[in-house]
C-alpha positions in Angstrom: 78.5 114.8 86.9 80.9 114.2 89.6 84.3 114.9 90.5 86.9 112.8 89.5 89.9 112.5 92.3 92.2 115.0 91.3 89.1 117.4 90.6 88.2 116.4 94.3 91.3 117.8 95.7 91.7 120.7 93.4 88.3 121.8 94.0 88.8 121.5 98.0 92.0 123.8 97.7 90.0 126.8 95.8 86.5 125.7 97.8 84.4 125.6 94.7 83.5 122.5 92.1 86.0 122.6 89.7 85.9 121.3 85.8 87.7 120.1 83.3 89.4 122.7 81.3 88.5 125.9 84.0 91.7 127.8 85.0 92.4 127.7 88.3 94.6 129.0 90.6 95.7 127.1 93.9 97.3 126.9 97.5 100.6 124.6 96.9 101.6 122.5 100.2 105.5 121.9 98.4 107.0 123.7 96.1 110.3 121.5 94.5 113.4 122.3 93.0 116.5 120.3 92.0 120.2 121.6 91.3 119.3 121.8 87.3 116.0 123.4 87.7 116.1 125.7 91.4 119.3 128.1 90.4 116.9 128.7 87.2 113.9 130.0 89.5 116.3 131.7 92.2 117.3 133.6 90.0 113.4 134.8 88.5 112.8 134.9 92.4 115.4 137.8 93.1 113.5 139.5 90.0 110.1 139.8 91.7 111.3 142.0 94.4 110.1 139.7 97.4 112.2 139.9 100.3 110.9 136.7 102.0 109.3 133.3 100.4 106.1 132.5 100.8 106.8 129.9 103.9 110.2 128.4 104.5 108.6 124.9 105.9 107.0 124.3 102.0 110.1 124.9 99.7 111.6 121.7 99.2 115.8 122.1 97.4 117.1 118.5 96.7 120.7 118.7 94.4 120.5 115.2 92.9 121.1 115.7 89.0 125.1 116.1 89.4 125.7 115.5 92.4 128.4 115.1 94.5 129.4 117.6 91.8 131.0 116.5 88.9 132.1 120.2 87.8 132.9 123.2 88.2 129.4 124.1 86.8 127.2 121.9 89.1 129.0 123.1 92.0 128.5 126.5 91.5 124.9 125.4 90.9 124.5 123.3 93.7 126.4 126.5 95.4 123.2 129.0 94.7 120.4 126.7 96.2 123.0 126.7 99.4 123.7 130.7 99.5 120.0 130.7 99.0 118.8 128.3 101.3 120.7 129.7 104.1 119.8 133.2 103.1 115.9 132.6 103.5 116.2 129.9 106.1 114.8 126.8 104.1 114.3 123.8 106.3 114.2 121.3 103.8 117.7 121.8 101.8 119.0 118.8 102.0 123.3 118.4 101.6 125.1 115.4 100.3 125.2 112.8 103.0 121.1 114.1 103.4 120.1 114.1 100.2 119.2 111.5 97.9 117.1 111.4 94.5 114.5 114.1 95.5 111.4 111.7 94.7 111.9 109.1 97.1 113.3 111.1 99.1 110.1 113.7 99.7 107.8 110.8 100.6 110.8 108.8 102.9 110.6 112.3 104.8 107.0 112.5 104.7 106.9 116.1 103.1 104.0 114.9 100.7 100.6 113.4 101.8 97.0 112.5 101.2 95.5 115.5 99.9 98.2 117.8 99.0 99.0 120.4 95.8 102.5 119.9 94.9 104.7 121.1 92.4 108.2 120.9 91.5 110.2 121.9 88.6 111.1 118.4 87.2 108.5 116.7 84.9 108.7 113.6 87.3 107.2 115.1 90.6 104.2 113.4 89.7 105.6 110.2 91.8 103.8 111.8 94.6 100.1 110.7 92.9 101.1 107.7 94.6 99.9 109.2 97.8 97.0 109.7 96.6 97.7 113.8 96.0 97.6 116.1 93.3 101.3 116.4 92.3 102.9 117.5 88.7 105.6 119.2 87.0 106.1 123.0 86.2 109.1 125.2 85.2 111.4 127.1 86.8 109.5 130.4 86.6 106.6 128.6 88.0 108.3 127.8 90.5 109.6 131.2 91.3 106.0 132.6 91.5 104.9 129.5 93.9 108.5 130.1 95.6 107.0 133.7 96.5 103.4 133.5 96.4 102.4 130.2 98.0 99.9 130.0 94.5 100.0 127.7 91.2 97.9 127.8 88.7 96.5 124.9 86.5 94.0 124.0 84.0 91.7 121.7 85.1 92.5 117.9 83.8 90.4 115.6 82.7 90.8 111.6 83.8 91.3 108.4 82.6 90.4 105.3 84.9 92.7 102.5 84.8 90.3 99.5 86.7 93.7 96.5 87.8 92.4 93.5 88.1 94.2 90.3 89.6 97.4 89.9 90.8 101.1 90.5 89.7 103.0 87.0 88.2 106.5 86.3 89.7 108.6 88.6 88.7 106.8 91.1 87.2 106.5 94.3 89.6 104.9 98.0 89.1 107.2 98.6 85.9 106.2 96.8 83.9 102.6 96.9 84.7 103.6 101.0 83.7 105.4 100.4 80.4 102.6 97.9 79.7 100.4 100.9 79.7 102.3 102.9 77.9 102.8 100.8 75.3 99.1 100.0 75.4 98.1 104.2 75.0 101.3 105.7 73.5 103.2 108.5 75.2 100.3 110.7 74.3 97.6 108.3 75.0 97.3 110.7 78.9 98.3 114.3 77.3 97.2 117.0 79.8 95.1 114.5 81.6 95.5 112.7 84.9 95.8 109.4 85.4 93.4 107.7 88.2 94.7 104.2 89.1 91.9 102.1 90.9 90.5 98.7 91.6 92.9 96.1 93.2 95.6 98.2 94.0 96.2 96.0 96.8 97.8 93.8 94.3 100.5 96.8 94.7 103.2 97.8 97.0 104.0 101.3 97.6 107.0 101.3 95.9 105.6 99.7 93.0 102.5 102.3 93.1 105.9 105.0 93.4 106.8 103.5 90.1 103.4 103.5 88.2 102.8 107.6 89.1 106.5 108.3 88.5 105.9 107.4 85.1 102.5 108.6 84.2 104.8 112.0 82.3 105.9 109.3 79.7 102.2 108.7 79.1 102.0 112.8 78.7 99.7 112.8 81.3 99.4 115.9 84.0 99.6 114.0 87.1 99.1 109.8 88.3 96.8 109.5 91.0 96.0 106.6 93.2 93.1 105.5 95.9 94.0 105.6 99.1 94.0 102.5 101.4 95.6 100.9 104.1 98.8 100.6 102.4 99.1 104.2 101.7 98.2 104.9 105.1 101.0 102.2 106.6 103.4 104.3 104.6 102.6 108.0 105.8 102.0 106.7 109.5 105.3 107.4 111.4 106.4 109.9 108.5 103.7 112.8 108.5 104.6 115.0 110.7 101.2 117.4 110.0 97.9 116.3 109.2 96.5 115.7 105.7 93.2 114.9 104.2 91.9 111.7 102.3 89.7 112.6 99.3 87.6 109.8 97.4 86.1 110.3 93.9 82.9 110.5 93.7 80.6 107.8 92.4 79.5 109.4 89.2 82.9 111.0 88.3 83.4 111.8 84.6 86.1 110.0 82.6 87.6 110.5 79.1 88.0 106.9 78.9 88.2 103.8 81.0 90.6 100.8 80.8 90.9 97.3 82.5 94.2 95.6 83.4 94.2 92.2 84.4 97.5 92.5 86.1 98.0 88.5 85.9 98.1 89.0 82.1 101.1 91.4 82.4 105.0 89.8 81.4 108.2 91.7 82.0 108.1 94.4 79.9 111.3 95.7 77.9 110.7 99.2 76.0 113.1 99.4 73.3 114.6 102.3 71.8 113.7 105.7 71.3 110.7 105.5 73.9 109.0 104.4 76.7 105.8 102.8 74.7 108.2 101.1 72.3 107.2 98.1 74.7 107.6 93.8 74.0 107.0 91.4 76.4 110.5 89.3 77.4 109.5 86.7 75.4 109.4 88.4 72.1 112.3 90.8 72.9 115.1 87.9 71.0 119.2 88.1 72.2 120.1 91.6 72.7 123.3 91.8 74.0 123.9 94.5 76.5 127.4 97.3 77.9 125.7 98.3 80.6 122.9 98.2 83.3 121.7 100.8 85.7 119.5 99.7 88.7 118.5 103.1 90.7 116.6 106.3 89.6 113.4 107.9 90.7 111.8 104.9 89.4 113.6 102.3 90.5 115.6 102.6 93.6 113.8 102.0 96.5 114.3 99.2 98.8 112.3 96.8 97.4 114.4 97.0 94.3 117.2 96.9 95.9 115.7 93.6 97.5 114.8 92.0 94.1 118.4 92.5 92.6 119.8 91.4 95.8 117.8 88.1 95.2 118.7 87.5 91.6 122.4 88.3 92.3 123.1 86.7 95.8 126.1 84.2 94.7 126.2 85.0 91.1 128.6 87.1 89.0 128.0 89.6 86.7 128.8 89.2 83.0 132.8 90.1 82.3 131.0 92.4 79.5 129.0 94.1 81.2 128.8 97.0 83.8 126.8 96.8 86.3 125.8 100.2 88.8 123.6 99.8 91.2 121.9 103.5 92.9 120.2 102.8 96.1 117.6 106.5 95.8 118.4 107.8 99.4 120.9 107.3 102.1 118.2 105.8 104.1 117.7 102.9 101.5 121.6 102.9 101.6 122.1 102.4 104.9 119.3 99.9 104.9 121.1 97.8 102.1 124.5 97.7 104.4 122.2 96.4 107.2 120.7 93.8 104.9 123.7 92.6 103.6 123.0 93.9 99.9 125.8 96.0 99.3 128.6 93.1 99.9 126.8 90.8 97.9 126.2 93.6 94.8 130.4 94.1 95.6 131.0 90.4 95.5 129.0 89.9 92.4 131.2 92.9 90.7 128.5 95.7 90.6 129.7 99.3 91.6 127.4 100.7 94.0 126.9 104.4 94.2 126.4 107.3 96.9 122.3 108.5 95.7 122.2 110.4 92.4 120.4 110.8 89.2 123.9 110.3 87.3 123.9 108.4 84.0 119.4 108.6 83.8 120.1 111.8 82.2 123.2 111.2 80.4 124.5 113.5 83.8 127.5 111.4 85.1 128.7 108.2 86.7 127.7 106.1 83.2 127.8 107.8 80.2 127.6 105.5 76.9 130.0 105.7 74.3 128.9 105.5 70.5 127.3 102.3 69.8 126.9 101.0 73.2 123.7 99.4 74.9 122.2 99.9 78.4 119.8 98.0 79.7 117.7 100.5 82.9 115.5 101.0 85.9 115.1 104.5 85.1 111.8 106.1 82.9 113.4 107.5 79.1 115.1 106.0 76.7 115.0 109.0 74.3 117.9 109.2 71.6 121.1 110.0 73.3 119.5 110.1 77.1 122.0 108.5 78.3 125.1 109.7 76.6 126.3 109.1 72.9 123.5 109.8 70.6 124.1 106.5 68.6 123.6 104.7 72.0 121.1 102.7 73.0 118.9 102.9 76.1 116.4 100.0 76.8 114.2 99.9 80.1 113.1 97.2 82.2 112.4 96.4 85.6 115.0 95.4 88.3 114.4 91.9 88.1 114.9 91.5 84.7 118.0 94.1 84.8 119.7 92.0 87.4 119.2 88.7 85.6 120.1 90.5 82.6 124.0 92.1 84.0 124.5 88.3 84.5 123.3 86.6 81.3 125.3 89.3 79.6 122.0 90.0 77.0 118.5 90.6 78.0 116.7 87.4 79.4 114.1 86.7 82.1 114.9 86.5 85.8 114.0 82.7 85.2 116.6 82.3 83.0 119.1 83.2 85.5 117.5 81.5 88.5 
């Protein structure tokens, strides 16, 4: 049998076929840390005795989780990846006012492309997939050993096809085609296995294919992968600053299973508490009155998000019960949103707009829930307590229906609000 596309690039980075289940160990083009996971694997690092890492131009340090630093304990964090940054000379440690939410902010800079390995200690790296690449998530000691070796090693996934078909409704984006899924297969419905995404992907921006492989972990699943096309290369060209390879599946490749999505079936999709396949479509989801939305994350912050809420809140005002925080995912996107105008209008419409961060998706900072209270978010988990109290509620959504929904005061439809 053939290879599937993930298999293709795996089995071109150790120069033999590969198969599912084999144990392999492999080049890594990045290797990714954050300010929770990197002062872990720094310190494994000083335990393996190497004076240098492996190559100073594939070590990626992004503090995003607390930062700016809402402690005394992320700052001293944050304060080890510098010291150790400077120390080895990595290029790519990226300071406040350069950071932003480390995975729009590897692609924006064009460190991940067609073809690569990449790891990085934080179970959403596989955003990258959307690349068409093999990226996934490891631990910290993982890291360490990549950190100093150059080397990962992996078992060999197998694949599920996803076939789209037709085109997106109004209003309904790359989320919810994502939590559709989910909810379709169940959190476990991809465990150890990657996630090929083909057929009309054209129907799909980048950001929205971003989106989609961000959140192919919630589906258990190794890594999300995409075909490559003439979007995906529009995106690199301009930001890769090497060369990289496009790989194609082959024609014969082996699948676990296969799955259709007629993408002009899919609503708005709302996952309710306690997780991500807990999905309804907004027509079934009934008044539920909300404290709090959050429109940002690795998920959700891009420009076209940005865009979309923009749209829905141009003129309007958001609820008087309701907080609304808007994180555009790098200062790039920022900037781009005070060029565009979106920042004023978010102001005018009573949002609070933040510097990037992960903040409040992991119950970190800058929107913590108190007990009972609801939040209606962009980001990717909604497990018990994930955003602060643990007798608060998380519910996800896409921007367009979190935008509509900081105005209607409850969750509702973009239509609703139009």
């Amino acid at each position: 049998m053939g290879l599937t596309l993930t298999q293709k690039i795996l089995s071109a980075k150790i120069g033999k076929k590969v198969k599912a289940g084999e144990l392999i160990e492999v080049d890594v083009d990045m290797v990714l840390g954050n300010d929770v996971t990197a002062p872990v694997a720094i310190k494994e690092f000083k335990k393996i005795g190497k004076e240098e890492v492996f190559d100073k131009t594939k070590i990626a340090l992004v503090p995003d989780h607390f930062v700016p630093n809402k402690d005394i304990k992320s700052a001293e964090q944050v304060n080890i990846m510098r010291k150790f940054a400077k120390k080895h000379g990595i290029v790519n440690f990226f300071e406040v006012g350069q950071m932003g939410i480390e995975h729009a902010l590897l692609p924006e800079k064009g460190l991940v492309l067609p073809g690569d390995v990449v790891i990085g200690a934080d179970s959403h790296t596989c955003t990258y997939g959307a690349l068409t690449c093999f990226s996934t998530g490891v631990g910290s000691t993982d890291m360490a050993a990549a950190m100093a070796t150059g080397k990962a090693w992996f078992k060999v996934p197998e694949a599920i096809k996803f076939v789209l078909k037709g085109d997106l409704q109004k209003w309904v984006s790359g989320k919810d085609v994502i939590l559709y899924i989910i909810g379709k297969i169940g959190v476990d419905g991809a465990l150890y296995k990657s996630m090929e995404f083909t057929g009309n992907i054209k129907a799909l921006s980048m950001d929205d294919r971003f989106t989609i492989a961000n959140m192919a972990i919630e589906a258990g699943a190794k890594n999300g992968i995409f075909d490559f096309d003439e979007i995906t290369e529009a995106y690199v060209k301009g930001r890769a600053k090497r060369e990289y390879k496009v790989f194609e599946r082959d024609v014969d490749a082996e699948y676990s299973e296969v799955y259709e999505i007629n993408l002009d079936e899919i609503k708005p999709q709302i996952a309710f508490p306690h997780l991500p396949e807990n999905t309804r479509n907004i027509d079934e989801v009934g008044k539920v009155k909300i404290d709090q939305v959050v429109i940002g994350s690795c998920t959700n912050g891009r420009i076209s998000d940005m865009e979309i809420a923009y749209k829905i809140l141009k003129g309007k005002k958001v609820h008087p019960d309701v907080r609304l925080l808007i994180f555009p995912a790098t200062q790039e996107i920022y900037l781009e949103c005070v060029k565009r105008g979106y920042i004023e209008e978010f102001i005018k419409a009573g949002a609070a707009v933040s510097t990037p961060t992960c903040g409040p998706c992991l119950g970190g900072h800058m929107g913590i829930l108190a007990k009972g209270e609801r939040a209606l978010a962009t980001t990717n988990r909604n497990f018990v307590g994930r955003m602060g109290h643990p007798e608060s509620e998380v519910y996800l959504s896409s921007p367009a229906v979190a935008a509509a929904s900081a105005i209607a005061g409850y969750i509702v439809s973009p239509e609703e609000v139009e």
